[in-house]
N, C-alpha and C positions, 0 to 999 in steps of 0.2 A: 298231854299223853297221846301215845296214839293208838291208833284201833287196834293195835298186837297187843299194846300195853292194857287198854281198859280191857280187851275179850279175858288175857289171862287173869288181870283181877277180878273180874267176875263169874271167869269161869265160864265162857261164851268164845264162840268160834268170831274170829276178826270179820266176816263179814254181816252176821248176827251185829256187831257192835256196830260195823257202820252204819247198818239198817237202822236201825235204834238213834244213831245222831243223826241219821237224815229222816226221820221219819220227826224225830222233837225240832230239828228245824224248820220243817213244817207246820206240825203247830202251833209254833210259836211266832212265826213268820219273821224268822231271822236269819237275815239275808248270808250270815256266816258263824262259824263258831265264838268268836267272840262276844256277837251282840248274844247269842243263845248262852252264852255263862252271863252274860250282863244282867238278861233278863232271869235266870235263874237266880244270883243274888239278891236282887230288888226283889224279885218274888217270896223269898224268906226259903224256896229249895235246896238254896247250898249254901251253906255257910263257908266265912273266910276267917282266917284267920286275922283281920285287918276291920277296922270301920268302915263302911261305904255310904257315903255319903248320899243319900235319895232325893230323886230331882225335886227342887222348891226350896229345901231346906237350907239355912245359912251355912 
């Protein structure tokens, strides 16, 4: 999605939203949006529709 799409689902100004994904890719220290949804699923934050496999497991 992108930051027009997430502000109007939330109901937040597009810059508001990208604050908000640049500020959790800092806490989470990921280096892009991808690794920052990666580590949101492994973390149990956002669910998928799909199984995701967590690192170690067969």
């Amino acid at each position: 999605m992108s930051d027009k799409q997430v502000a109007r689902a939330l109901g937040i100004s597009d810059q508001t939203a990208r604050k908000h994904r640049t500020h959790l890719l800092g806490k989470t220290a990921s280096p892009n949006l991808c690794a920052l949804l990666h580590t949101a699923v492994l973390s149990g934050w956002l669910n998928v529709p799909f199984p995701v496999a967590k690192p170690g497991s067969p």
